[in-house]
C-alpha distance (Angstrom), angle and dihedral (degrees) to the residues before:
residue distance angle dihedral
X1 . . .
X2 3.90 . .
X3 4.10 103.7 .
X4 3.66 110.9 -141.7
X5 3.78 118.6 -126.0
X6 4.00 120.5 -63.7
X7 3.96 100.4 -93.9
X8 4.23 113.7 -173.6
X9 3.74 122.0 -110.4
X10 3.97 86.4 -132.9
X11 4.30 80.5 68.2
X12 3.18 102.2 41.8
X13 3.72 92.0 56.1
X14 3.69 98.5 39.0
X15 3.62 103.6 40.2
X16 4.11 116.5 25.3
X17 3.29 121.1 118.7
X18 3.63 136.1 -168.0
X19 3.28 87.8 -96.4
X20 3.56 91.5 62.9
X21 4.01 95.4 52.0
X22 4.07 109.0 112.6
X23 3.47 95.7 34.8
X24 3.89 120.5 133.2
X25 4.02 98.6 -120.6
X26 3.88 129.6 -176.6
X27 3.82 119.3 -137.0
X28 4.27 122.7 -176.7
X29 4.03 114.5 -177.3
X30 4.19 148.2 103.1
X31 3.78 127.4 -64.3
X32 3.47 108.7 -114.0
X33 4.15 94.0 172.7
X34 3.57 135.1 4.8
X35 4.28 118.5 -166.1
X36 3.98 139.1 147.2
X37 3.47 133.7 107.1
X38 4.04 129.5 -99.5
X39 4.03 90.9 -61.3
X40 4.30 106.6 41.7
X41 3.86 128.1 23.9
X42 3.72 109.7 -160.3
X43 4.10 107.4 -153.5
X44 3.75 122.5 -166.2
X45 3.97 114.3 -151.6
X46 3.28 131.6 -173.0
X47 4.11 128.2 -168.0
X48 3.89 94.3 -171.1
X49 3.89 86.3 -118.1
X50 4.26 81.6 112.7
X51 3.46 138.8 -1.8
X52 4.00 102.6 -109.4
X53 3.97 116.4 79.3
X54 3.74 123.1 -127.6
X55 4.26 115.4 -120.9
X56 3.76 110.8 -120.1
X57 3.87 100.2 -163.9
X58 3.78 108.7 -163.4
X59 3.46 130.2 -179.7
X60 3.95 107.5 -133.7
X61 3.98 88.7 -140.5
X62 3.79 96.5 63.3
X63 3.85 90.5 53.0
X64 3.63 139.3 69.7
X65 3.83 113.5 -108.6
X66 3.70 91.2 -132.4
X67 3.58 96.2 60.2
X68 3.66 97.4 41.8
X69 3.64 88.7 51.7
X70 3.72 88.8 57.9
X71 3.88 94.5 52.2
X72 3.64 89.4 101.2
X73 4.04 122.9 153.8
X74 3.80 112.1 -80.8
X75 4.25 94.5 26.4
X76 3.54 108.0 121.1
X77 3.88 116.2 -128.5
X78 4.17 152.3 175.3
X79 3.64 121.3 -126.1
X80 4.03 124.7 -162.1
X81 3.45 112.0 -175.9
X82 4.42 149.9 113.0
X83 3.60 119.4 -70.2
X84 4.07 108.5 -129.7
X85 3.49 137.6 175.5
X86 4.06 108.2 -86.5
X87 4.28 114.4 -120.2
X88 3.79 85.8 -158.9
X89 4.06 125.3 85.2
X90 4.16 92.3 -134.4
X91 3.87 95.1 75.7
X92 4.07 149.4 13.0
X93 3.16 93.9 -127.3
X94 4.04 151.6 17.1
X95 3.80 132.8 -170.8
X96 3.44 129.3 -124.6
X97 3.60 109.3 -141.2
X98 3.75 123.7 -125.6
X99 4.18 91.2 164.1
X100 3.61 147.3 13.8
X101 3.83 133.5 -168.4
X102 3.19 126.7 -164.6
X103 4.06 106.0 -124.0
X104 4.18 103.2 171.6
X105 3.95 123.9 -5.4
X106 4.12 117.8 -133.0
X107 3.58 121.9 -155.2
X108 3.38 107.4 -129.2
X109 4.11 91.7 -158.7
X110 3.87 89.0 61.7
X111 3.59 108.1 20.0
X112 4.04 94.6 116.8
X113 4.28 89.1 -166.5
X114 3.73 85.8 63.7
X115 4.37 98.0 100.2
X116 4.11 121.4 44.1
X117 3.18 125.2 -124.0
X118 3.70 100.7 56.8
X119 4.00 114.6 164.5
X120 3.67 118.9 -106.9
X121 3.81 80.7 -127.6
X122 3.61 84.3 60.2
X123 3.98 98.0 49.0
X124 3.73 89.3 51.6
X125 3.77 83.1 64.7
X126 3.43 97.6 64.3
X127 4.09 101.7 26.0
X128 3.90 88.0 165.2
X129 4.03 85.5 68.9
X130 3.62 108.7 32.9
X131 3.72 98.1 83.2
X132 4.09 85.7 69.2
X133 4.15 87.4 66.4
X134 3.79 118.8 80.3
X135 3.41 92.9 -116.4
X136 3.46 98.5 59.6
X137 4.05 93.9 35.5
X138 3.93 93.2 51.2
X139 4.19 85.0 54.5
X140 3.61 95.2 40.9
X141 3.64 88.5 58.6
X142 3.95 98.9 42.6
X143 3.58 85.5 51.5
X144 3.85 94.4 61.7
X145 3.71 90.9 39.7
X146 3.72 90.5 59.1
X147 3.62 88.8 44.9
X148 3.07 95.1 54.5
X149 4.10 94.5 46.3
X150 3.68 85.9 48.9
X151 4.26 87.8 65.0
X152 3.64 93.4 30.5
X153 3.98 89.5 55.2
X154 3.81 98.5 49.8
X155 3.64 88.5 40.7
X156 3.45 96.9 57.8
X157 4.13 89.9 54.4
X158 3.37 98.1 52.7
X159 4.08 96.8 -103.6
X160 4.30 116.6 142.0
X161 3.14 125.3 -135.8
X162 3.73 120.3 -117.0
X163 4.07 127.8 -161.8
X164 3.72 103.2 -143.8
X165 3.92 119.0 -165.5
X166 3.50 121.4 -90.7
X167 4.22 90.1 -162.8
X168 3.63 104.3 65.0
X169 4.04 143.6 172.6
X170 3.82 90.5 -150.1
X171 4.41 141.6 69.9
X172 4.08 98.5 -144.6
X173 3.64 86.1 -175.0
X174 4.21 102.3 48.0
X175 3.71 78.0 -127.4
X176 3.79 103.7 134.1
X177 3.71 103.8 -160.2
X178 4.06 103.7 97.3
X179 3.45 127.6 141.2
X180 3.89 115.7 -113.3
X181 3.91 127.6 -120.1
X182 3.43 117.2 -148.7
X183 4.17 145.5 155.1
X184 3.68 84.8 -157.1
X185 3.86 132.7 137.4
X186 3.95 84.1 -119.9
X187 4.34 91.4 -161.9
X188 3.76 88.8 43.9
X189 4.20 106.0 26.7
X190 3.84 106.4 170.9
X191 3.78 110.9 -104.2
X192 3.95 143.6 -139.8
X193 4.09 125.9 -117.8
X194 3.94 82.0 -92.5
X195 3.59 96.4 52.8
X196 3.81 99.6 -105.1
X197 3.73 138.4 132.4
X198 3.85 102.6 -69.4
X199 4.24 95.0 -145.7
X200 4.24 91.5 175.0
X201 3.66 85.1 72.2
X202 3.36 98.0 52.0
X203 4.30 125.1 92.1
X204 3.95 90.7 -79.6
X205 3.25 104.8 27.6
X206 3.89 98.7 -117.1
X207 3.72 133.6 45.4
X208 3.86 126.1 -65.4
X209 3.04 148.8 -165.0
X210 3.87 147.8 -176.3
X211 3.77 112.9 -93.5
X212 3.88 129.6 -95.2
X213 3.88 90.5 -176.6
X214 3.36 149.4 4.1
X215 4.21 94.0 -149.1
X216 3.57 92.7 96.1
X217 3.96 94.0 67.5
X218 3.31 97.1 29.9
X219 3.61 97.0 59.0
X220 4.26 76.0 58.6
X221 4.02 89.0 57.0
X222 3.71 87.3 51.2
X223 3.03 99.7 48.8
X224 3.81 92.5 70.5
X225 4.45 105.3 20.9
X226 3.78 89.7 40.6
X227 3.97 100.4 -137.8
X228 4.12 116.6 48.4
X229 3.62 138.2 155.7
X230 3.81 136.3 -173.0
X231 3.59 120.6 -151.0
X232 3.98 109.3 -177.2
X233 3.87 144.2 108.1
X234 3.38 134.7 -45.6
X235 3.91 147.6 -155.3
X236 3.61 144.6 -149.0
X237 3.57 126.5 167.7
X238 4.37 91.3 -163.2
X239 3.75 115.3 137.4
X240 3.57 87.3 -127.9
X241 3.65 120.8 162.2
X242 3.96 102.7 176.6
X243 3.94 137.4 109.7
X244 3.60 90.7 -109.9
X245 4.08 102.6 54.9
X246 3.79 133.0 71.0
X247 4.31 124.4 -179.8
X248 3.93 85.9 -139.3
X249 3.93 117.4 31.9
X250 4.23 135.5 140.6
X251 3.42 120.1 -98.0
X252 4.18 116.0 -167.7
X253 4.42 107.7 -149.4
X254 3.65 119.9 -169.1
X255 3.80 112.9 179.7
X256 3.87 124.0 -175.8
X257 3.51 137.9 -164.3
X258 3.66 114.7 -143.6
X259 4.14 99.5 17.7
X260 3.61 117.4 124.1
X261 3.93 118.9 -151.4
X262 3.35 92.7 -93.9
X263 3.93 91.6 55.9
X264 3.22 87.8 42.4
X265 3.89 94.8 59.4
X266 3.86 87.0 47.2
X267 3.40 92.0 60.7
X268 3.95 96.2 40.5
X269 4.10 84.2 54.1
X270 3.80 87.3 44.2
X271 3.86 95.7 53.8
X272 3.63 101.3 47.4
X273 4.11 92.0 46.5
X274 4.01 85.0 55.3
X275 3.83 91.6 45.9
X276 3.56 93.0 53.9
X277 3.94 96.4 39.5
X278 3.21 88.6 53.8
X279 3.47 93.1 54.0
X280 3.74 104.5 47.3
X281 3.71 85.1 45.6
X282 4.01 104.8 58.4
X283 3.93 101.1 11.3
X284 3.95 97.5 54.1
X285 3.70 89.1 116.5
X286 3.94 92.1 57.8
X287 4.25 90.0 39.1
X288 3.31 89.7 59.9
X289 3.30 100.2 58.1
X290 3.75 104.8 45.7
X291 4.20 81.8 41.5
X292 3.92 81.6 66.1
X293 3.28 101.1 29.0
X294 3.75 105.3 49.7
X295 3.73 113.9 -6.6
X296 3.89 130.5 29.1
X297 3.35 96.1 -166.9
X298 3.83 97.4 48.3
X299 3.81 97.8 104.7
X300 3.83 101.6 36.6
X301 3.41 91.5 50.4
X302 4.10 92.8 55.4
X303 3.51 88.7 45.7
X304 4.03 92.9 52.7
X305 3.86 80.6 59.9
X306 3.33 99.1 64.3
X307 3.53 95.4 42.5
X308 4.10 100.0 51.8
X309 3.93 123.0 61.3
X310 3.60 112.3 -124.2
X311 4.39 111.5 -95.1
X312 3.81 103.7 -126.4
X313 3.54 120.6 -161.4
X314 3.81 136.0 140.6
X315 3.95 131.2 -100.0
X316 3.70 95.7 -108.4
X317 4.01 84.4 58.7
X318 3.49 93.5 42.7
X319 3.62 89.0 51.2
X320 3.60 97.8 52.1
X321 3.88 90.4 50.4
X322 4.27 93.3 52.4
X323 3.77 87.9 53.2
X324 3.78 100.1 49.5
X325 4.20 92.8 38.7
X326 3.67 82.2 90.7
X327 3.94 87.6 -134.7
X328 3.92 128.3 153.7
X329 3.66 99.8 -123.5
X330 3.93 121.8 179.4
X331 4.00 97.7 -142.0
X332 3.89 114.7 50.2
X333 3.92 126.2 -105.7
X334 3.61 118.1 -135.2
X335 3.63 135.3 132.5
X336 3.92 111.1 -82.5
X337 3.87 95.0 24.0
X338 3.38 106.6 111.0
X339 3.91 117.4 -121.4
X340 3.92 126.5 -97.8
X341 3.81 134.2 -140.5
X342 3.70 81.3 -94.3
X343 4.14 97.7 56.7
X344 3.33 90.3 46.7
X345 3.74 97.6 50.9
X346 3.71 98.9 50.8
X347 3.92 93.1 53.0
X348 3.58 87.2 53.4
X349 3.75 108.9 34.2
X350 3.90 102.7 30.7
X351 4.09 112.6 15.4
X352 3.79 101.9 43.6
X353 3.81 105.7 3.6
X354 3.55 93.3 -135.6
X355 3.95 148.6 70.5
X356 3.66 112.1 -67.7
X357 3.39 129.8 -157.3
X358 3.99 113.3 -142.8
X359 3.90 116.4 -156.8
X360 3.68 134.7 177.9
X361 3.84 108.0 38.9
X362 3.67 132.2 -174.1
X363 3.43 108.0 -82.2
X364 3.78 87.8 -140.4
X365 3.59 93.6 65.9
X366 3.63 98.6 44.8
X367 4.03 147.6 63.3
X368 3.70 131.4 -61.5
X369 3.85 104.3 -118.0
X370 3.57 94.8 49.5
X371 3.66 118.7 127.8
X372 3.85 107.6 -103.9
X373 3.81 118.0 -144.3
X374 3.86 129.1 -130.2
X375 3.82 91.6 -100.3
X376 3.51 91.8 72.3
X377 3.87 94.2 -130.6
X378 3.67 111.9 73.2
X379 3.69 135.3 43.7
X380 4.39 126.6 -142.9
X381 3.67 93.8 -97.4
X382 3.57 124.5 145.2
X383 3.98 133.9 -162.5
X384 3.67 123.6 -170.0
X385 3.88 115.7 -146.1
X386 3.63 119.7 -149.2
X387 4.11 126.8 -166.6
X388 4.04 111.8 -99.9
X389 3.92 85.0 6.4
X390 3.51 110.5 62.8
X391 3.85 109.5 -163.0
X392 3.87 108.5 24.3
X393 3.87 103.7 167.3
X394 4.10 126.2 19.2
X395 4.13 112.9 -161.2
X396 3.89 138.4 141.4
X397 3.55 138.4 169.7
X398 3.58 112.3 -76.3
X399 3.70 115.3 -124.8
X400 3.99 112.5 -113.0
X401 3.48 95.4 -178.3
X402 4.02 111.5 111.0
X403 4.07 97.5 -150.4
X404 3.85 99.3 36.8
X405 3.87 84.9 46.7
X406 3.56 86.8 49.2
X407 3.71 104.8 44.0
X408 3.82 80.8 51.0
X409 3.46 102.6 59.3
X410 4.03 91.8 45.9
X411 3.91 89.1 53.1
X412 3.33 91.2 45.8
X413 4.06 87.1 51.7
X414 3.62 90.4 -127.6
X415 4.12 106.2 156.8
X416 3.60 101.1 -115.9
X417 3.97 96.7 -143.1
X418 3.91 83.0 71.1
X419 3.60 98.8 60.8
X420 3.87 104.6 33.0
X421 3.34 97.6 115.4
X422 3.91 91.1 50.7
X423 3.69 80.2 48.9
X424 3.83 92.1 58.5
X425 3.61 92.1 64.3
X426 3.41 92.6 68.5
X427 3.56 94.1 53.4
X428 3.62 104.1 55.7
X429 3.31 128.7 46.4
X430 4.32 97.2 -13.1
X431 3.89 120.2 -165.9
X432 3.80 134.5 172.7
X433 3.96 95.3 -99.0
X434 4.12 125.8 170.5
X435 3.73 134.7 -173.8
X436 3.75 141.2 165.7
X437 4.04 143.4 -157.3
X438 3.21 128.8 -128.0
X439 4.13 123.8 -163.5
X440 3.43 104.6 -126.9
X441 3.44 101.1 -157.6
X442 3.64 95.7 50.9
X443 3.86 84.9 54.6
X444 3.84 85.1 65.7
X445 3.67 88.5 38.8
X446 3.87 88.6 64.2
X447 4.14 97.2 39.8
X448 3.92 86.8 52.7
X449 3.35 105.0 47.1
X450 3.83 81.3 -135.4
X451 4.05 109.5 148.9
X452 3.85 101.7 -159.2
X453 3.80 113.6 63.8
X454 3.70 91.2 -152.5
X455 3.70 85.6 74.4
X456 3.73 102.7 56.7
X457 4.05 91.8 59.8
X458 3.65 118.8 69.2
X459 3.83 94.3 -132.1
X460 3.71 109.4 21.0
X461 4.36 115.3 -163.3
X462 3.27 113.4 -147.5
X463 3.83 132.8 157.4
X464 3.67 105.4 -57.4
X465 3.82 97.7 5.7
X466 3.23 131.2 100.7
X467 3.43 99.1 124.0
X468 3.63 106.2 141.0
């Protein structure tokens, strides 16, 4: 028998017909469940192009025992059969098998996807796996679709796309925990006169590091094709142990030229509404699932999104608010701290029930190249404050002035033979220029409803894992 071509369950379910019923069709995927009784085995398979399985109905008379007894959950297989009309409520349609091939053979005895129900604790355990479960399958593929918006969005403005360097010579964020690059002998490093590290022997010639951000450069991109944006890896060498941190995550940059904060904030506000749009309108499938599965609320509360503007106000306000809300918070609220997961929260979920934008920020508290206001104290940054999340993107205007930038960077104690270049911006050809990041990851985070951001990323590093 000639097989037809492969078609994918996600196509089958989503686009046959009637017209399409009694055609000889040609299925490949993974057991998910096998049933029946001594004369038909129903098998559910799954691809991973959508969440629901396709019924393989098979009567046990037109098959070799061996091979049906080998059908087990987890074996991959190929199905020839006719696409009918399904009796049952679960699906369109079913296929009535004519032949199946063996493709991969699962033990059953050690097979550890076998049960449901597993922990997500569990599936971290075995990260090379988990992407078989629903769970992990739905995510997978809202991950790519917000990818995929993410270009498509910036695209469709007129913005380029710019590969910053994941080695680099500088810390965009002041942050100090980076992972180092080297071609070094690590137990025997070659050394200076005074005994140090000596770095101008080394690959590059310098120091280096893995990248916290991309900003730096891109502001350089913008600075001459108007509207970029990066979209790339990102490290942090924090021992942090929490739901909300990862060593290795994505980090989406758009950087400007010409955009004030308060364009900037429109476009922050615009972004996120298309991301989510986008999501509720060609992931629905996948939302639905994880809405049942894990969080009730998940799909009302994306939708309440869209359908709010975003409450701006600035930190001094914000500050004033958290200390007369009356509310028994575990870090303290004064102006200059910064705020917590827990500030953040109760502006969004209980004093304005929406996302709020924060502007005008300490400048104590925040990055050198942000633009630093007349009153001396705070700088044009902006955060925007999602429900469940708490801060979801982190942006400002840059500062385009040469001296203030300058007088910055030496209070700052920032060794001005690492920034130069930055530096050189300023000198030639200035302009009022803005840009923001957004954690990609803890975009996905918010579309799932997930709560542990090591289960939004297919291979999460942590401290002490890197696994897989």
């Amino acid at each position: 028998m000639e097989k037809p071509k492969r078609t994918v369950i996600r196509k089958l379910l989503k686009e046959s017909g009637r017209e399409q019923f009694g055609q000889l069709v040609h299925v490949k995927g993974w057991v998910r469940t096998k049933r029946g009784n001594k004369n038909i085995a129903f098998i559910a398979v799954n691809d991973g192009t959508i969440i629901h399985n396709i019924q393989v109905v098979a009567e046990v008379r037109n098959f070799d025992e061996n091979l049906l007894k080998q059908i087990n959950t987890g074996a991959c297989i190929a199905v020839t059969g006719t696409l009918v009309e399904s009796p049952g409520q679960e699906q369109p349609v079913e296929i009535q098998a004519v032949e199946i091939e063996m493709l991969g053979f699962a033990d059953p005895e050690t097979f550890p996807l076998q049960k449901k129900g597993h922990s997500l604790e569990f599936l971290r355990e075995i990260a090379h796996l988990r992407p078989r479960t629903n769970t992990f399958g739905a995510i997978l593929r809202i991950r790519h679709a917000m990818a995929f918006a993410i270009h498509k969005f910036f695209n469709d403005i007129g913005f380029y796309y710019i590969h910053s360097p994941i080695i680099t010579g500088s810390d965009a964020e002041g942050a100090g925990a980076m992972f180092h690059v080297t071609a070094m002998d690590i137990d025997n490093p070659p050394r200076t006169t005074e005994g140090k590290v000596d770095y101008t022997q080394d690959f590059f010639g310098k120091e280096t590091n893995l990248t916290v951000s991309g900003q730096l450069e891109a502001e350089l991109a913008a600075l001459a094709l108007s509207g970029v944006y990066t979209f790339g890896p990102t490290f942090r060498a924090e021992n942090s142990n929490t739901p909300r941190h990862l060593a290795e995550f994505w980090m989406i940059e758009p950087e400007m030229a010409f955009y004030d904060i308060r364009d900037n904030m429109d476009l922050a506000e615009e972004f996120l509404k298309y991301l989510i749009r986008y999501a509720l309108d060609h992931c629905m499938d996948d939302l639905e699932f994880l809405n049942k599965m894990y969080d009730n609320e998940l799909i009302d509360r994306l939708k309440q999104i869209l359908d709010n503007p975003f409450e701006r106000l600035s930190y001094t306000k914000a500050i004033e608010i958290l200390m007369a809300s009356g509310q028994d918070f575990e870090f303290p609220v004064d102006w200059g701290l910064d705020l917590q997961s827990e500030h953040e929260r109760y502006l969004v979920e209980k004093h304005f029930g929406k996302p709020v934008i924060l502007t005008d920020y300490p400048k104590e508290i925040k990055a050198f190249y942000m633009k630093q206001n007349e009153d001396g104290k705070t700088v044009r940054a902006m955060d925007v404050l999602f429900p469940k999340i708490g801060e979801i993107i982190g942006g400002s205007q840059r500062e385009e002035v040469y001296d203030r930038l300058l007088q910055r960077i030496h209070e700052l104690g920032i060794p001005e033979k690492d920034v130069w270049w930055y530096l050189e911006t300023r000198k030639y050809g200035t302009t009022v220029h803005s840009g923001f990041g957004l954690g990609f990851e803890r975009l996905v985070l918010f579309v799932t409803g997930m709560s542990n951001i090591r289960d939004v990323i297919p291979f999460p590093r942590t401290p002490q894992n890197a696994e897989f």
